[in-house]
ROBA-834518 format. One line per field, with one value per atom (N, C-alpha, C, O): x, y, z; residue number from 1; residue in three letters; atom name. Coordinates in steps of 0.2 Angstrom, whole numbers, plus 5000, padded with zeros to 4 digits. Layout:
BEGIN
east: [X ...] .
north: [Y ...] .
up: [Z ...] .
i: [NUM ...] .
aa: [ALA ...] .
at: [CA ...] .
END
This chain:
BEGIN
east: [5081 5080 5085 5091 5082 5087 5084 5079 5089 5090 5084 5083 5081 5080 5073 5071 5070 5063 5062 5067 5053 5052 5052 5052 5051 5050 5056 5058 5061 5066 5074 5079 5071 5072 5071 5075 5064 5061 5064 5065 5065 5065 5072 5073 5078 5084 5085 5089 5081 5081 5080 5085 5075 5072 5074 5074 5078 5082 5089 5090 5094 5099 5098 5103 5092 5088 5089 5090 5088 5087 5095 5097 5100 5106 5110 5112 5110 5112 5109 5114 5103 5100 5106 5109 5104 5107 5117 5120 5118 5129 5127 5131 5120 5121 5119 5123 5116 5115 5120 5122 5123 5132 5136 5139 5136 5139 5139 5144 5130 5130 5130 5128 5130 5131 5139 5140 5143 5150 5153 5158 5149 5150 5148 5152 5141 5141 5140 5137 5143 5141 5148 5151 5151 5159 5166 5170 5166 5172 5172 5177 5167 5167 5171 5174 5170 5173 5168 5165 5168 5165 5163 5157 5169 5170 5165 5164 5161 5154 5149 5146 5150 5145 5145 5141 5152 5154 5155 5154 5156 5154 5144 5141 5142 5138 5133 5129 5133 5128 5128 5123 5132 5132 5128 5125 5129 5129 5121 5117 5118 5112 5106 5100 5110 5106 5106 5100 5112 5111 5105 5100 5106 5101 5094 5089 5094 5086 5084 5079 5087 5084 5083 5078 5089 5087 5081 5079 5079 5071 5067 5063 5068 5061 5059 5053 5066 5066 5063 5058 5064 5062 5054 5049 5052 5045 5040 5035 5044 5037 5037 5033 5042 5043 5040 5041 5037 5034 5027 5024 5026 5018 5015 5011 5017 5012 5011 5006 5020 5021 5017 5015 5016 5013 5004 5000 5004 4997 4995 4991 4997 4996 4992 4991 4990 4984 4989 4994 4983 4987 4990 4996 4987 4987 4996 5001 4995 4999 5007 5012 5005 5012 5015 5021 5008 5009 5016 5021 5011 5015 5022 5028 5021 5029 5034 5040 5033 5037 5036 5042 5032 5034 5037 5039 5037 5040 5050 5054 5050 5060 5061 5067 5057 5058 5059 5062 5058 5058 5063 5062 5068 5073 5070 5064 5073 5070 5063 5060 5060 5052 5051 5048 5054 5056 5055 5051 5060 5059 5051 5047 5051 5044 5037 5031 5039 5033 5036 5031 5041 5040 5037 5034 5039 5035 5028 5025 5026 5019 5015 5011 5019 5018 5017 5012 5021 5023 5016 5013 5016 5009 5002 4998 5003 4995 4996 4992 5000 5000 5003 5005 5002 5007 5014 5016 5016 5024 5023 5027 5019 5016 5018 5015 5022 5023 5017 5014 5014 5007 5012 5017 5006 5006 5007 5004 5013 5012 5007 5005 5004 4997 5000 5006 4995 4997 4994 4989 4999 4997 4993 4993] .
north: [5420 5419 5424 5424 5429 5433 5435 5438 5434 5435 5442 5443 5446 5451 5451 5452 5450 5446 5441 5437 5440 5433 5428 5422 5430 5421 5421 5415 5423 5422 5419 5415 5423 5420 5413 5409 5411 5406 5399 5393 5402 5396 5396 5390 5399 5398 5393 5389 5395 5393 5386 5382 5384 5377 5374 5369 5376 5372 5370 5364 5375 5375 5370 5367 5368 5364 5357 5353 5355 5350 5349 5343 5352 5351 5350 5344 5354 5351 5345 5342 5341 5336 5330 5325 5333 5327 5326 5321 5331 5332 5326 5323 5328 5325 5315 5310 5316 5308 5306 5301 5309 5305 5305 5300 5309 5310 5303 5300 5300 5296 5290 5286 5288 5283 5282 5277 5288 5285 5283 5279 5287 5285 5278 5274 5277 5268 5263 5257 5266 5261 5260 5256 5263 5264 5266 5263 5269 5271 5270 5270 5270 5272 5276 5276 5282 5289 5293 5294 5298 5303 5310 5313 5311 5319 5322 5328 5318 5320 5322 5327 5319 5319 5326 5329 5327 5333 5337 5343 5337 5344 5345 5350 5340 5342 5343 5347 5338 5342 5349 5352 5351 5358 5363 5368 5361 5364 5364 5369 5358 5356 5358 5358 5360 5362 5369 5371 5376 5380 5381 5384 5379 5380 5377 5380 5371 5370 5376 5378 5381 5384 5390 5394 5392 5398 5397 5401 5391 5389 5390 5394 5388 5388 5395 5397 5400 5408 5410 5414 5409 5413 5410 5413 5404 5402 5406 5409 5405 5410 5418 5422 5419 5426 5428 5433 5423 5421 5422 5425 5419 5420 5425 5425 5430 5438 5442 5444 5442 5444 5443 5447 5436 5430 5429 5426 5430 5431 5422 5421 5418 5413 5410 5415 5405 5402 5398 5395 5399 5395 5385 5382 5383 5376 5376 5372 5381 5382 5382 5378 5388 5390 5383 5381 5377 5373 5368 5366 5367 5362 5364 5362 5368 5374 5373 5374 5371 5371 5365 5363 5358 5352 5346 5340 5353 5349 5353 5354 5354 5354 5349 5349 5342 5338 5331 5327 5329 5323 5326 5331 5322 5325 5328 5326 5333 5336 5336 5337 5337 5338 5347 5348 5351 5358 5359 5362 5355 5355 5354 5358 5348 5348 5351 5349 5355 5360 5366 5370 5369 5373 5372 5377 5367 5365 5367 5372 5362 5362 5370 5371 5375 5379 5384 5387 5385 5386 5386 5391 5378 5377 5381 5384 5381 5382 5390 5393 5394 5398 5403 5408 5399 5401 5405 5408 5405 5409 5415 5416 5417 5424 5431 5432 5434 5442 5444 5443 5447 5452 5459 5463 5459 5466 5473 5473 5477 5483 5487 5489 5488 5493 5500 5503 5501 5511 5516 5516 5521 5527 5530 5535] .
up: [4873 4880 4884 4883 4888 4892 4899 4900 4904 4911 4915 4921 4909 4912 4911 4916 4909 4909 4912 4913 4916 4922 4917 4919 4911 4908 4907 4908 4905 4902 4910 4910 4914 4920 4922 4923 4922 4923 4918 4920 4911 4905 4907 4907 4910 4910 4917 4917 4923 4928 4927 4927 4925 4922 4920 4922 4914 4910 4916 4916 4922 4923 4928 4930 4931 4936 4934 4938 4927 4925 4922 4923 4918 4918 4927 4928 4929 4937 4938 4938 4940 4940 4937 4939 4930 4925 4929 4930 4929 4932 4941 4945 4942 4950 4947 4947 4945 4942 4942 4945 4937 4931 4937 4937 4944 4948 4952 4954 4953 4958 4954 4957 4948 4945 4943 4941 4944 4946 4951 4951 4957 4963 4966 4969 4963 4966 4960 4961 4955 4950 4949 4953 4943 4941 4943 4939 4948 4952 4959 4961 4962 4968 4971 4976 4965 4971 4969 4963 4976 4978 4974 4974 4968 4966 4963 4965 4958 4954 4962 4966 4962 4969 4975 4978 4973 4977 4972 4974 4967 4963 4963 4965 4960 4956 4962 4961 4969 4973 4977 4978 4978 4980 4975 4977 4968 4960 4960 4958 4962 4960 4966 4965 4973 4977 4976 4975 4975 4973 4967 4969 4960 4957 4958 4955 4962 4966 4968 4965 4974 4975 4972 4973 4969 4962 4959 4955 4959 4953 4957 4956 4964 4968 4970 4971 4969 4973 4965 4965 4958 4952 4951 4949 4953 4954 4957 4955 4962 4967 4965 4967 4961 4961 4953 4950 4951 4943 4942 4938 4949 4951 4949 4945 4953 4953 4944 4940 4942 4936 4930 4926 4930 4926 4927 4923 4934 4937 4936 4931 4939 4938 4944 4948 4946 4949 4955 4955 4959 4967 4961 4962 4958 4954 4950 4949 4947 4942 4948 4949 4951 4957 4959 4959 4963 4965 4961 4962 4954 4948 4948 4949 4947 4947 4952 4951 4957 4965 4964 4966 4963 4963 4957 4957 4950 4945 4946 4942 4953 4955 4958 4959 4962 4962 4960 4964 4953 4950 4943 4940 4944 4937 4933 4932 4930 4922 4923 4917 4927 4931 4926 4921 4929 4927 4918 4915 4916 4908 4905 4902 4908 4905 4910 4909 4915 4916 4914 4914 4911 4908 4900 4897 4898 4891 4891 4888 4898 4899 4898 4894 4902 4905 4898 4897 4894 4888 4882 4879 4883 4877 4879 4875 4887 4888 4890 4895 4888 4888 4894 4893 4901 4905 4906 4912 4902 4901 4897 4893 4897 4892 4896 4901 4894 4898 4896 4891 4902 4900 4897 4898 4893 4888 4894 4900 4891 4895 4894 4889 4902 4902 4897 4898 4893 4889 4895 4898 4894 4898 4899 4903] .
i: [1 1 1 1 2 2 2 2 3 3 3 3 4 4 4 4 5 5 5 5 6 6 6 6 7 7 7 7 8 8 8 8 9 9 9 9 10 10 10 10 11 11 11 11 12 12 12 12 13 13 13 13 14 14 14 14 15 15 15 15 16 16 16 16 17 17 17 17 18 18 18 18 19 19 19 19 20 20 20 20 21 21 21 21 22 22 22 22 23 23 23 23 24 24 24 24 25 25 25 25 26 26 26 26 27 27 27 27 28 28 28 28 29 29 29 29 30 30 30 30 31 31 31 31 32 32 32 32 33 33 33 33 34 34 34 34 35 35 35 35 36 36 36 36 37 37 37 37 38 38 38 38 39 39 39 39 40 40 40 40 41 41 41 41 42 42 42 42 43 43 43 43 44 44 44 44 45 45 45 45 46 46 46 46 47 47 47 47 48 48 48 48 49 49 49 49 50 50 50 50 51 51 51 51 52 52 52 52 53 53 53 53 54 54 54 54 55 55 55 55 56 56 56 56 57 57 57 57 58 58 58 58 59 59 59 59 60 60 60 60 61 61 61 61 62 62 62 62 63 63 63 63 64 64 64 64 65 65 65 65 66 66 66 66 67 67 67 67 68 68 68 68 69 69 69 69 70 70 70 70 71 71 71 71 72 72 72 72 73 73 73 73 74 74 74 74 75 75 75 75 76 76 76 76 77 77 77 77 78 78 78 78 79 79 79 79 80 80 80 80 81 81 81 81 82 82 82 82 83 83 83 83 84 84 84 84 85 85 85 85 86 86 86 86 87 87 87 87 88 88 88 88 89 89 89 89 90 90 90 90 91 91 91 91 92 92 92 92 93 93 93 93 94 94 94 94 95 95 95 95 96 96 96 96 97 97 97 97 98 98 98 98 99 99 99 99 100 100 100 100 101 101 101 101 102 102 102 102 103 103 103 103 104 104 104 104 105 105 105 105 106 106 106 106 107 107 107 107] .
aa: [UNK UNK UNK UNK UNK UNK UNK UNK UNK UNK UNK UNK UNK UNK UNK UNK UNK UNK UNK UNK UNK UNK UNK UNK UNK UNK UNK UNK UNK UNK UNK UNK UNK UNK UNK UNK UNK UNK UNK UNK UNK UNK UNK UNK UNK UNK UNK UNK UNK UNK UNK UNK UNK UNK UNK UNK UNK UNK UNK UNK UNK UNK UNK UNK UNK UNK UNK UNK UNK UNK UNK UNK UNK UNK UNK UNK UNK UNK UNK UNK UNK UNK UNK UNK UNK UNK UNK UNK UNK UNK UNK UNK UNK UNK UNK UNK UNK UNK UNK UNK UNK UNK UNK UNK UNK UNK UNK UNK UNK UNK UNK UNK UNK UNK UNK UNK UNK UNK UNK UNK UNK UNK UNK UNK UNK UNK UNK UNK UNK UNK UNK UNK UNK UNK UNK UNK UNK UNK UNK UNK UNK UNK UNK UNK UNK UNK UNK UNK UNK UNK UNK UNK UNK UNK UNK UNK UNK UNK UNK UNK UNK UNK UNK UNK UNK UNK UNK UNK UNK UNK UNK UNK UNK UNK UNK UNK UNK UNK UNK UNK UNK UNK UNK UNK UNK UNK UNK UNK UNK UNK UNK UNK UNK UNK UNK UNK UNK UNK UNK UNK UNK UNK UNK UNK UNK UNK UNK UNK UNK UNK UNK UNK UNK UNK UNK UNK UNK UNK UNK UNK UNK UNK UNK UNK UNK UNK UNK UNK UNK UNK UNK UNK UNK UNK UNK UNK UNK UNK UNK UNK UNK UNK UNK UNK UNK UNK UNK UNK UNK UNK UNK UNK UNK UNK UNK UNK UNK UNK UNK UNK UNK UNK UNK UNK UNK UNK UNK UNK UNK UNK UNK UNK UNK UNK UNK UNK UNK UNK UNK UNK UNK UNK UNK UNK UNK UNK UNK UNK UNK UNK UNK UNK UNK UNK UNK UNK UNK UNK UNK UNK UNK UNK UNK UNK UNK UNK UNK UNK UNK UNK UNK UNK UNK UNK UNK UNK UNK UNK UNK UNK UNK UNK UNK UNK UNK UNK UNK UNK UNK UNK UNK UNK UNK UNK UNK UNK UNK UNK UNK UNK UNK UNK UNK UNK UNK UNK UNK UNK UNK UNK UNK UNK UNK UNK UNK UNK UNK UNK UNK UNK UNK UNK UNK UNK UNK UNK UNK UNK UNK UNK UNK UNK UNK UNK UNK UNK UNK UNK UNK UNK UNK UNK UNK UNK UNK UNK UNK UNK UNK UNK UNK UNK UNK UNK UNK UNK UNK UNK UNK UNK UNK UNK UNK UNK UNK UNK UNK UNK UNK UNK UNK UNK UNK UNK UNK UNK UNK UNK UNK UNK UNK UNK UNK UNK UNK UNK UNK UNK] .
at: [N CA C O N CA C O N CA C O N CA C O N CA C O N CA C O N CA C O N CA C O N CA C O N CA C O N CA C O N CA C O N CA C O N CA C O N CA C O N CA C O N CA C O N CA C O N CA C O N CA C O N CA C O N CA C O N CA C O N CA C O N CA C O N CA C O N CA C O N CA C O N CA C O N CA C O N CA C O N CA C O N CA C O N CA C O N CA C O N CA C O N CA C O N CA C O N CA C O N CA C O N CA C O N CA C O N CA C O N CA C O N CA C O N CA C O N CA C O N CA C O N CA C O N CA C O N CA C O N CA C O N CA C O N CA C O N CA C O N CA C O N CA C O N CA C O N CA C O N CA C O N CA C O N CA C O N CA C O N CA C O N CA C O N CA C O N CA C O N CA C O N CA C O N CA C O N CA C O N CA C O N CA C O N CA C O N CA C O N CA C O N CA C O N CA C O N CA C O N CA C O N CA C O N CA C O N CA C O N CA C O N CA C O N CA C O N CA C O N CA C O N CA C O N CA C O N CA C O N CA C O N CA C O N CA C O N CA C O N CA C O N CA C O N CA C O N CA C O N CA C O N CA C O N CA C O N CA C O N CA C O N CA C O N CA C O N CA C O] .
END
């Protein structure tokens, strides 16, 4: 997996989406479960809006590349809201062929 390819962009974003999620969770489950303090909450959201919107900006930037379908783009921008939604739309996206770099055109 590497930064300089859209899929590899995309499979890193997705994953770091759903890591962030999981830091905001333990956050708010220490906040009103275990401690009732703030900190997790105060790291991890700032943490987990930034890479929200890093997935949503490598999303839509996936599209063209990928040549993916108005349906696809849409699952893609809605599997950033439900925890770990992103993991398993890229799974998804993965099996059904989705995440495939198109072959470079020859000269």
């Amino acid at each position: 997996m590497t930064f300089s390819s859209v899929v590899g962009r995309f499979r890193i974003l997705a994953l770091a989406e759903a890591i962030s999620w999981a830091g905001l969770l333990l956050g708010m489950f220490f906040k009103y479960v275990v401690v009732q303090n703030e900190i997790g909450v105060k790291i991890f959201g700032p943490i987990h809006g930034l890479v929200f919107v890093a997935f949503i900006l490598v999303t839509l930037m996936t599209k063209e590349p990928l040549k993916w379908d108005a349906r696809t783009l849409v699952l893609g921008l809605l599997s950033s809201i439900p925890p770990f939604g992103t993991v398993l739309f890229e799974r998804w996206a993965s099996k059904t062929g989705r995440l495939r770099e198109p072959a470079a055109e020859q000269l």
